[in-house]
C-alpha distance (Angstrom), angle and dihedral (degrees) to the residues before:
residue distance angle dihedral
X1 . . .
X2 4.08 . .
X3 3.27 91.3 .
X4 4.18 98.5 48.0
X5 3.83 84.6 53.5
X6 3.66 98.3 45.7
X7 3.93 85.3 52.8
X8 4.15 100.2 44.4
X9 3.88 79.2 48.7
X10 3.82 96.1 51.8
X11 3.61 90.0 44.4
X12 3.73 97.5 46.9
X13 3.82 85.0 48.2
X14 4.26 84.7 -128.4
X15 3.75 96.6 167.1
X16 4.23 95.3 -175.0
X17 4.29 85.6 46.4
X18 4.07 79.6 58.4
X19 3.25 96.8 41.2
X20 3.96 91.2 60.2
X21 3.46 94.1 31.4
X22 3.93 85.0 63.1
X23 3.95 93.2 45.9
X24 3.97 91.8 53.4
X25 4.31 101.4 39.4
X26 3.88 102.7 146.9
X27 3.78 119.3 -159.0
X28 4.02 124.7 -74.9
X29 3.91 128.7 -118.9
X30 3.95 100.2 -155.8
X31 3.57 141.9 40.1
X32 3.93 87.5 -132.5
X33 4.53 82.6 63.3
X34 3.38 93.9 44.6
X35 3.42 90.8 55.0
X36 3.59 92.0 42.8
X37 3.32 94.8 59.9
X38 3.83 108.0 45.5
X39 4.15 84.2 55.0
X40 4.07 85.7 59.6
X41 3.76 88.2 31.8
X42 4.57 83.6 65.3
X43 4.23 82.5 43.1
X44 3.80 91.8 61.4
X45 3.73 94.9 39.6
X46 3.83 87.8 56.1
X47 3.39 91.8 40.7
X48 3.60 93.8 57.0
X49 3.41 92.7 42.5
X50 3.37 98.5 58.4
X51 3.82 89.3 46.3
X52 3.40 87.0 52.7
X53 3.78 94.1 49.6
X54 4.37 91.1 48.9
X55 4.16 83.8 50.4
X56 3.45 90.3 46.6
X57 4.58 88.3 57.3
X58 3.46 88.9 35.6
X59 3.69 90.7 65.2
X60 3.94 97.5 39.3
X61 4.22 88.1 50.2
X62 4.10 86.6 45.3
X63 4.15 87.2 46.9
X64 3.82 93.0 46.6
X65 3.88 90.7 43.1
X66 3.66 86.7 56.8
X67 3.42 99.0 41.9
X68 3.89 84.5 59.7
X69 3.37 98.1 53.3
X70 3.79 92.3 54.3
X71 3.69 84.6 53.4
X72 3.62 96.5 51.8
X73 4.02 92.2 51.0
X74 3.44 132.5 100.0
X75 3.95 115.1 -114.4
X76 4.12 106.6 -124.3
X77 2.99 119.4 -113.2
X78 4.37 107.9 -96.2
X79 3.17 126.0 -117.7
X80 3.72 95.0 -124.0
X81 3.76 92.5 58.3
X82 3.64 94.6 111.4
X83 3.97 123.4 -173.0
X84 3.44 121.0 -151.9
């Protein structure tokens, strides 16, 4: 049943079904699930890797788009700008 879950999870690319699919792994019977396992065990650390990765440009595009805006603003006018 672990195992059917860990696999609709890979293959939905669910990263928080993985995550506590990871916390609860129970023990294995047979070499042949052990095996099993560790091959999907490299799928999710790809997966999340290359989630990771996507996050990682997200964040750079977000921080660039913001840095444009700033750029494109008017500065207020200070407080000190006193006119006499």
């Amino acid at each position: 049943m672990w195992l059917t879950k860990l696999k609709t999870a890979l293959v939905l690319e669910n990263i928080e079904q993985l995550s506590s699919l990871l916390d609860e792994m129970p023990q294995f019977e047979s070499i042949e699930q052990i095996e099993e396992v560790s091959y999907l065990l490299i799928q999710t650390k790809s997966l999340i890797e290359k989630n990771k990765a996507e996050t990682a440009q997200i964040l750079i595009q977000l921080k660039n788009n913001l840095n444009f805006l700033k750029s494109t603003q008017e500065e207020p006018p200070s407080s000190l700008n006193l006119k006499f």
